[in-house]
Backbone bond lengths (Angstrom), bond angles and torsions (degrees), N, CA, C in turn:
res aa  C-N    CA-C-N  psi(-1)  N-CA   C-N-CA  omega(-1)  CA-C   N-CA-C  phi
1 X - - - 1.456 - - 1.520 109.45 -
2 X 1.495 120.16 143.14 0.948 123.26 -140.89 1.975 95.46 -134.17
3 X 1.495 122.03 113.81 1.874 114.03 -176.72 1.521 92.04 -71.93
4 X 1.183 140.31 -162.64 1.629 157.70 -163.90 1.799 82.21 179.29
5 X 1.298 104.16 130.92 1.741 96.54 158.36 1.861 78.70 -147.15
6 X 1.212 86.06 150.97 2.336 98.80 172.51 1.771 79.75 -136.31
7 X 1.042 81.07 127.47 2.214 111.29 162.23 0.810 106.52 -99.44
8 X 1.374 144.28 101.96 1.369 126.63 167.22 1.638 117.70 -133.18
9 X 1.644 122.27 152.06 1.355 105.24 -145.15 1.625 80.36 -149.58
10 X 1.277 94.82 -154.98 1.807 123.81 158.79 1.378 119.59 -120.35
11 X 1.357 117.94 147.63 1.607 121.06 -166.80 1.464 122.24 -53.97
12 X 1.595 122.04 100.54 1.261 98.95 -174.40 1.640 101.10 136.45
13 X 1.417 112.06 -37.43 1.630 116.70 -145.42 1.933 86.56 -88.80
14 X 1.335 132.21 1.11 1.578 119.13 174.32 1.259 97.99 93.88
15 X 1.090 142.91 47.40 1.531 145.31 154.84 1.393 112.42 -71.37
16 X 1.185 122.73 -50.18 1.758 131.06 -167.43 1.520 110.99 -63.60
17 X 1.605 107.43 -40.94 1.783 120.41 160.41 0.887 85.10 -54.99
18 X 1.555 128.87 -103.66 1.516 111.09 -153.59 1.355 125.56 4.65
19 X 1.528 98.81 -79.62 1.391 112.94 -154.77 1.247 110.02 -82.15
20 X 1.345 130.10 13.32 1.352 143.79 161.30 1.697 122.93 -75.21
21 X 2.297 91.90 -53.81 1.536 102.68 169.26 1.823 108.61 -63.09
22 X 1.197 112.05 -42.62 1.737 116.14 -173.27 1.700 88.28 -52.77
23 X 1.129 133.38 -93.88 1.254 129.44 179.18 1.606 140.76 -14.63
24 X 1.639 92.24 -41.06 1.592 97.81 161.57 1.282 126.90 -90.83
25 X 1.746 114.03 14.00 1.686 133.94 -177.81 1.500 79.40 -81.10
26 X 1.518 97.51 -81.83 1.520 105.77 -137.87 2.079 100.24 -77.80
27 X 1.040 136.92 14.99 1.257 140.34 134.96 1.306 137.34 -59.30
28 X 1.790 110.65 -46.49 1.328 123.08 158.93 1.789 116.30 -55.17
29 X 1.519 101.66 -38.35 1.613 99.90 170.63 1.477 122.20 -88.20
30 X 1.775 109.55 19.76 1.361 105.01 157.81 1.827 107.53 92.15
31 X 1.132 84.52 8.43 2.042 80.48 -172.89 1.595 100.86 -112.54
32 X 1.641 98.59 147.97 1.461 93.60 178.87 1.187 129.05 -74.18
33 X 1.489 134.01 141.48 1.173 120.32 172.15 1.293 140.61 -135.16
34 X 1.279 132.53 163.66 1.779 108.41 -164.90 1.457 75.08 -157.04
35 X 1.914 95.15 148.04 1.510 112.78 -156.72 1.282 86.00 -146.98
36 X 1.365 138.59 149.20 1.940 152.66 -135.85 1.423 91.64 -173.71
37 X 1.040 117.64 95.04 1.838 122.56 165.38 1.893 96.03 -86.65
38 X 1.166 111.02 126.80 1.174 129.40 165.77 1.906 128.46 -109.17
39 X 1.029 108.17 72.70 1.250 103.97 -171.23 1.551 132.63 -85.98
40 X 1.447 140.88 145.58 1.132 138.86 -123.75 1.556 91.54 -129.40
41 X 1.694 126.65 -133.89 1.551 121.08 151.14 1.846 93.12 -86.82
42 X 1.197 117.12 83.92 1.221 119.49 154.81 1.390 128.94 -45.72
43 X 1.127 117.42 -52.98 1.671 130.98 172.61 1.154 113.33 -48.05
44 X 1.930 115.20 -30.73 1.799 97.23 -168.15 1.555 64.95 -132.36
45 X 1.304 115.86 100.22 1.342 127.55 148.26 1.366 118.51 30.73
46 X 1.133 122.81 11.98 1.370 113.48 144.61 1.494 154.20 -27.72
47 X 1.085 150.60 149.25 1.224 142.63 148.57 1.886 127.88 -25.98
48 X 1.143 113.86 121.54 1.404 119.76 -162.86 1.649 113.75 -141.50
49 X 1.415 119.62 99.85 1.411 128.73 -151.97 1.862 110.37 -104.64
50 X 1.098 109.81 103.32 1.580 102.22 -169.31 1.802 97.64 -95.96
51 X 1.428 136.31 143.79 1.312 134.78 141.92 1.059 124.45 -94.74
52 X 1.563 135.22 129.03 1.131 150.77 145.13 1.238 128.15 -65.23
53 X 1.213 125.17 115.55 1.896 120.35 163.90 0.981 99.10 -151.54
54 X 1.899 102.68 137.99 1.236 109.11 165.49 1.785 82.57 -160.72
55 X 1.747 84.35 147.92 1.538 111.42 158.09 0.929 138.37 -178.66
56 X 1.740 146.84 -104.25 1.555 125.57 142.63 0.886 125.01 -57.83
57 X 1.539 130.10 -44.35 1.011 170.06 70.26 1.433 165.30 -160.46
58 X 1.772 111.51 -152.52 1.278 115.70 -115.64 1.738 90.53 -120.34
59 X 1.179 92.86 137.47 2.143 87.22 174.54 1.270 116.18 -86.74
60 X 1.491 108.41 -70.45 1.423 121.26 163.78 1.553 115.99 -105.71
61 X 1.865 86.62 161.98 1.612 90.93 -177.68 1.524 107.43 -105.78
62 X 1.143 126.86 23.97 1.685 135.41 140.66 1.684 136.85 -59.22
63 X 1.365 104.90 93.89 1.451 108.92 175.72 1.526 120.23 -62.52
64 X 1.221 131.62 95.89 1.342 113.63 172.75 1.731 126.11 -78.89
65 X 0.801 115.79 143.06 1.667 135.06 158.46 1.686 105.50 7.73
66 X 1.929 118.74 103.86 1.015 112.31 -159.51 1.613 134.96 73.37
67 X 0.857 88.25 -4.82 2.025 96.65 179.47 1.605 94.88 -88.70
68 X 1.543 146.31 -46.69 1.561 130.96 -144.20 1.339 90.89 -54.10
69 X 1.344 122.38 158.06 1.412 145.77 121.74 1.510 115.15 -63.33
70 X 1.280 129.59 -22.55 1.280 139.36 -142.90 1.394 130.38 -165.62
71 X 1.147 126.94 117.48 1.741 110.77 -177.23 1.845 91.89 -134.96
72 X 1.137 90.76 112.21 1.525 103.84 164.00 1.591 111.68 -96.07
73 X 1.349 94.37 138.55 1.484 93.67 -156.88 2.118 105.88 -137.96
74 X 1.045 107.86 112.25 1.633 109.20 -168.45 1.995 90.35 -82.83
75 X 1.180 145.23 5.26 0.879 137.53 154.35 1.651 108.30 -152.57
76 X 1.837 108.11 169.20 1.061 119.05 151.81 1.726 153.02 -26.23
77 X 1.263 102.39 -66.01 1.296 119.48 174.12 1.441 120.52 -71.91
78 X 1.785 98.52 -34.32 2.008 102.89 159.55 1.035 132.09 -61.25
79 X 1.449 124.49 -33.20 1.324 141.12 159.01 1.529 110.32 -59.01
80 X 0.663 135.26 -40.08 2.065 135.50 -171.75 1.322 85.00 -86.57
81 X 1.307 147.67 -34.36 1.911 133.47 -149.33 1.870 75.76 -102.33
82 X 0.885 122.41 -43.34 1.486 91.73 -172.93 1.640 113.85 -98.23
83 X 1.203 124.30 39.64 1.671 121.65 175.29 1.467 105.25 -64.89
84 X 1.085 98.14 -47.80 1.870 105.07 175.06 1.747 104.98 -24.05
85 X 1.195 106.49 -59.13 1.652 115.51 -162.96 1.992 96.42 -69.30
86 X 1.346 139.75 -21.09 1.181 133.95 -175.54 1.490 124.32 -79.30
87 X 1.361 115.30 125.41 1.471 121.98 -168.43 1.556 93.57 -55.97
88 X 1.695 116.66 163.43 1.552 111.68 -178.98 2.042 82.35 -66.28
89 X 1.128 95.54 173.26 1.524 114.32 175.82 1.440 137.14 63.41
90 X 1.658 90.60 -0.91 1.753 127.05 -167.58 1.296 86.04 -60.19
91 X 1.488 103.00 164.97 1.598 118.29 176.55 1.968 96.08 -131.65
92 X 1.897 97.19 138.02 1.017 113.97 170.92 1.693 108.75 -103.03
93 X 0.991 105.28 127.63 1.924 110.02 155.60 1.135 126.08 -116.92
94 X 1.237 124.38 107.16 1.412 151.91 -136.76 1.569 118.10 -134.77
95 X 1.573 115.00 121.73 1.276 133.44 158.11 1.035 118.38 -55.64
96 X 1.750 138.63 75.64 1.434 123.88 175.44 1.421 124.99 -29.35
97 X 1.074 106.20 -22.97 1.956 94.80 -172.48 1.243 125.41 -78.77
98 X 0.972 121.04 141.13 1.474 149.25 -154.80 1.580 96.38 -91.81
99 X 1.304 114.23 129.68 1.584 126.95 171.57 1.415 99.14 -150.81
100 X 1.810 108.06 108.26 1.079 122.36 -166.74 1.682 111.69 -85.70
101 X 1.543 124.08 118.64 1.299 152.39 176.66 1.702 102.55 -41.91
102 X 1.542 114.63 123.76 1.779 110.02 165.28 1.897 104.05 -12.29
103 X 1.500 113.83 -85.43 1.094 111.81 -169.93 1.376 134.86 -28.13
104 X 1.605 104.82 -26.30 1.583 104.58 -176.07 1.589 105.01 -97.93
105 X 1.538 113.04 -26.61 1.554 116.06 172.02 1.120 127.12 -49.16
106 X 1.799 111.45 -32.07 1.364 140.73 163.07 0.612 125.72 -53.27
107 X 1.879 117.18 -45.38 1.666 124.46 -165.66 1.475 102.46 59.40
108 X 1.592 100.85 46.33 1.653 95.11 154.11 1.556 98.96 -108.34
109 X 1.151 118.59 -3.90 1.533 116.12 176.35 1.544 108.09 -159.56
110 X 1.504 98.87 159.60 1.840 90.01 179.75 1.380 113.31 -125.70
111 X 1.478 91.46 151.31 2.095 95.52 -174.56 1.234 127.48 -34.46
112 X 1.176 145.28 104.10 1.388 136.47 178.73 1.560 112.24 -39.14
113 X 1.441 112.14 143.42 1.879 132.17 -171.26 1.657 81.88 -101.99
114 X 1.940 97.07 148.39 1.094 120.93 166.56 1.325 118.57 56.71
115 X 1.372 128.31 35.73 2.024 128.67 177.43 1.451 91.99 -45.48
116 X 1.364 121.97 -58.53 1.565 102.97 -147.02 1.651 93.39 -73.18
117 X 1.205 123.63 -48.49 1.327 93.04 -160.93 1.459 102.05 -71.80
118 X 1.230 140.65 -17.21 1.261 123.17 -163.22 1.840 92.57 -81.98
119 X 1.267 137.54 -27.69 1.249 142.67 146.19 1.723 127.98 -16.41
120 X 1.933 98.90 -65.87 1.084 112.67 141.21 1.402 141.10 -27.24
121 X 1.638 109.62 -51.58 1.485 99.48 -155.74 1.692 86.10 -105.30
122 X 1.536 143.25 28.86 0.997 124.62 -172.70 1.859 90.00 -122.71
123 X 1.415 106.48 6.65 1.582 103.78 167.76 1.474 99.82 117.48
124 X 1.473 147.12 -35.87 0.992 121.19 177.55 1.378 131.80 -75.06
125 X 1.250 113.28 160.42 1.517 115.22 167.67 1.405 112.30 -89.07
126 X 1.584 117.09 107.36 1.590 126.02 145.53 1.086 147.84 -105.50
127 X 1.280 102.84 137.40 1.530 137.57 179.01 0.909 119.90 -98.68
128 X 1.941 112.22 91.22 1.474 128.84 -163.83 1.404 93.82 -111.97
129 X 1.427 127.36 156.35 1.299 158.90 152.80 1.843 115.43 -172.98
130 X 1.148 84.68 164.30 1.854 118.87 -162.57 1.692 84.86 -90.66
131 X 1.692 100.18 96.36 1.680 111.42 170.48 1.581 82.79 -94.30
132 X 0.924 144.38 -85.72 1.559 112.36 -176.83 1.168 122.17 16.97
133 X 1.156 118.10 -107.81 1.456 117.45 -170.60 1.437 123.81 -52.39
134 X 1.265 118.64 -42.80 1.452 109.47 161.18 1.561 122.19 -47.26
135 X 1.479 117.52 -49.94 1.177 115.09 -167.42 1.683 102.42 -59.79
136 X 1.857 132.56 -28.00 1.186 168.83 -152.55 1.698 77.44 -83.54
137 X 1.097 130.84 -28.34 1.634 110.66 -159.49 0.951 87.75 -126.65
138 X 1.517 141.10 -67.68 1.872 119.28 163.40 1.599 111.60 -8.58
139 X 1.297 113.64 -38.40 1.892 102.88 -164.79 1.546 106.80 146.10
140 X 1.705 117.11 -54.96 1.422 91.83 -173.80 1.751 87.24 -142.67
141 X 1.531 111.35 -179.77 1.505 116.48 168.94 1.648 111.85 -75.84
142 X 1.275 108.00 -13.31 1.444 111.00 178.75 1.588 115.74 -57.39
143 X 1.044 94.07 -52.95 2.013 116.84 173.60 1.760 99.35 -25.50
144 X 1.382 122.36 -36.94 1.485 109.43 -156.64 1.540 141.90 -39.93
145 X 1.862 89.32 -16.62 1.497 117.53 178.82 1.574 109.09 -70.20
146 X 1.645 90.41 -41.99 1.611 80.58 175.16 1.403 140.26 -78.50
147 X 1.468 80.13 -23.42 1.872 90.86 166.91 1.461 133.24 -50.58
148 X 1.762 96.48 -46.61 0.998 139.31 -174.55 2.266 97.22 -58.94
149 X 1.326 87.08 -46.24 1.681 83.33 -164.67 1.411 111.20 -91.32
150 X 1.669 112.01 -16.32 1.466 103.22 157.40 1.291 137.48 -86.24
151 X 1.536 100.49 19.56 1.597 108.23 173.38 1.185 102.39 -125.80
152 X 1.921 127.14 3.82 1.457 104.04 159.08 1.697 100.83 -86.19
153 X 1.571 112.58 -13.11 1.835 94.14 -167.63 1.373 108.46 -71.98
154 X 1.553 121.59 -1.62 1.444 119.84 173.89 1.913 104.08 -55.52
155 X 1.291 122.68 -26.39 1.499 110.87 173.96 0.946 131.85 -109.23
156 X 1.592 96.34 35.85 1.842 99.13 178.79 1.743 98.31 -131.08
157 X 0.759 130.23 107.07 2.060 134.56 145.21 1.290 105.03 -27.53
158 X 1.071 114.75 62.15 1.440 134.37 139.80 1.806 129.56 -134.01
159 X 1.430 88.15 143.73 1.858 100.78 -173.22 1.431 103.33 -47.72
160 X 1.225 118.21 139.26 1.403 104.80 166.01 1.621 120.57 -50.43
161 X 1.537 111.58 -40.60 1.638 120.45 -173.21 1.394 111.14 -39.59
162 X 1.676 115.38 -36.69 1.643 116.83 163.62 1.702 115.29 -60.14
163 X 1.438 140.25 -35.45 0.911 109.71 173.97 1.830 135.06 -91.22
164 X 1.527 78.96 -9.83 1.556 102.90 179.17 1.711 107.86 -70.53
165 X 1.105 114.51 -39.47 1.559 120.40 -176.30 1.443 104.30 -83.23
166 X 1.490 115.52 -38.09 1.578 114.34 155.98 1.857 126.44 -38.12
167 X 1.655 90.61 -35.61 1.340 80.93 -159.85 1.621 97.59 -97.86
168 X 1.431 130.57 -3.12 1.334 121.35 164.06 1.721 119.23 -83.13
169 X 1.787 112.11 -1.88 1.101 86.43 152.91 1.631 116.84 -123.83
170 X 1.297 117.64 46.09 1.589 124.37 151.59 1.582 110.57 -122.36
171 X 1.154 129.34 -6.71 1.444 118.19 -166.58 1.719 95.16 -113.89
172 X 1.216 116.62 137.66 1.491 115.27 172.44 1.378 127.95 -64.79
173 X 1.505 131.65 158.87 1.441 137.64 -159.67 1.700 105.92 -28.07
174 X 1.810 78.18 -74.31 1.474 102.98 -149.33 1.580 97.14 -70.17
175 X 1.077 142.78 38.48 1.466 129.78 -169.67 1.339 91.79 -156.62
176 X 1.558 121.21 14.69 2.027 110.98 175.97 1.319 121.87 -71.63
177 X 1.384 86.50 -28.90 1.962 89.72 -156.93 1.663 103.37 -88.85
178 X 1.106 111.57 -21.12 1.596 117.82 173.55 1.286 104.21 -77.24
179 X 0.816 129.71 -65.21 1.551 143.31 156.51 1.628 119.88 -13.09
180 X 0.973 115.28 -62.20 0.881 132.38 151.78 1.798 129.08 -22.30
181 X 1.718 90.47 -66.63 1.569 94.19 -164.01 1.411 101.68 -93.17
182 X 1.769 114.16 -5.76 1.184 101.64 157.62 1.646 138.53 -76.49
183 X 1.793 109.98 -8.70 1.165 134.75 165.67 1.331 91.19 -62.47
184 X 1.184 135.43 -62.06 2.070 126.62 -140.36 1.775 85.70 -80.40
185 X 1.365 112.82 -32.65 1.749 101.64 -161.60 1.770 101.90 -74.24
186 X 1.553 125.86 -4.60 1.299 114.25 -142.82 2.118 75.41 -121.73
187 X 1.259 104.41 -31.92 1.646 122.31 165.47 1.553 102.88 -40.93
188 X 1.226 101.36 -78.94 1.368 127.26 -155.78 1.695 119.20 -68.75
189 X 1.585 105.06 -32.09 1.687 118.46 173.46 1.120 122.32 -20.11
């Protein structure tokens, strides 16, 4: 059996950590894994697509169409553009905040109303909260990744000590302990 996780964010917002700490979880527990950074105009806030797989194992690290288990999502509008990729019954965990696309800055088009529920009613299960502000009380808005990843380890049967020791060896020195407590606040929500 095989997880599917897609990270996907805007350029900048800590997606690639993510999918670095997710990777050094499920490695430490011995499963194979293969990880596909897909990057978009990353630099100017673009769209930025990470794959996750790991399990007995794994060939490629390409999720196709309907395969996620999972869409971690550092905003709104990334989460709805990739539903396509979510198994029916898949679960999204999602950054409510809104980071509005060139097009809508323009007012050549306007933000779509209601993602989560329209999220909702297309079959997945989401798990929305404001990593913003948490990550904002950890210490900085940067944190959001971590928020973000201590509220997907709520669905995995594992000790926290695996992701915490995960994350001191992908996250740099001086940025653990924030890091950190932005994992338990994004855990704990």
């Amino acid at each position: 059996m095989t997880t599917n996780v897609m990270i996907v964010g805007v350029g900048g917002q800590g997606s690639l950590l993510a999918s670095k700490l997710l990777g050094q979880v499920a490695v430490s527990q011995g499963y194979d894994v293969k990880v596909s950074e897909v990057h978009g105009m990353s630099q100017r806030g673009g769209s930025v697509v990470t794959y996750v797989r790991f399990g007995d194992r794994v060939n490629s690290p390409v999720i196709d169409q309907g395969e996620a288990d999972y869409i971690i999502s550092f905003e709104l509008l990334e989460a709805a553009r990739y539903m396509s990729m979510l198994k029916p019954e898949g679960r999204v965990i999602v950054n409510d905040q809104r980071i509005d696309p060139m097009p809508v800055i323009t007012g050549a088009m306007d933000y779509p109303e209601d993602l989560i529920a329209k999220m909702a009613a297309a079959g997945a299960q989401v798990d929305a909260l404001n990593c913003l502000e948490l990550a904002e009380k950890a210490g900085s808005s940067k944190a959001v990744n971590m928020v973000l990843m201590g509220r997907f380890s709520k669905y995995f049967n594992l000790p926290e000590e695996v992701w915490l020791s995960a994350m001191e060896a992908v996250v740099p020195k001086k940025f653990i302990e924030m890091n950190k407590i932005a994992f338990d606040l994004g855990k704990n929500a």
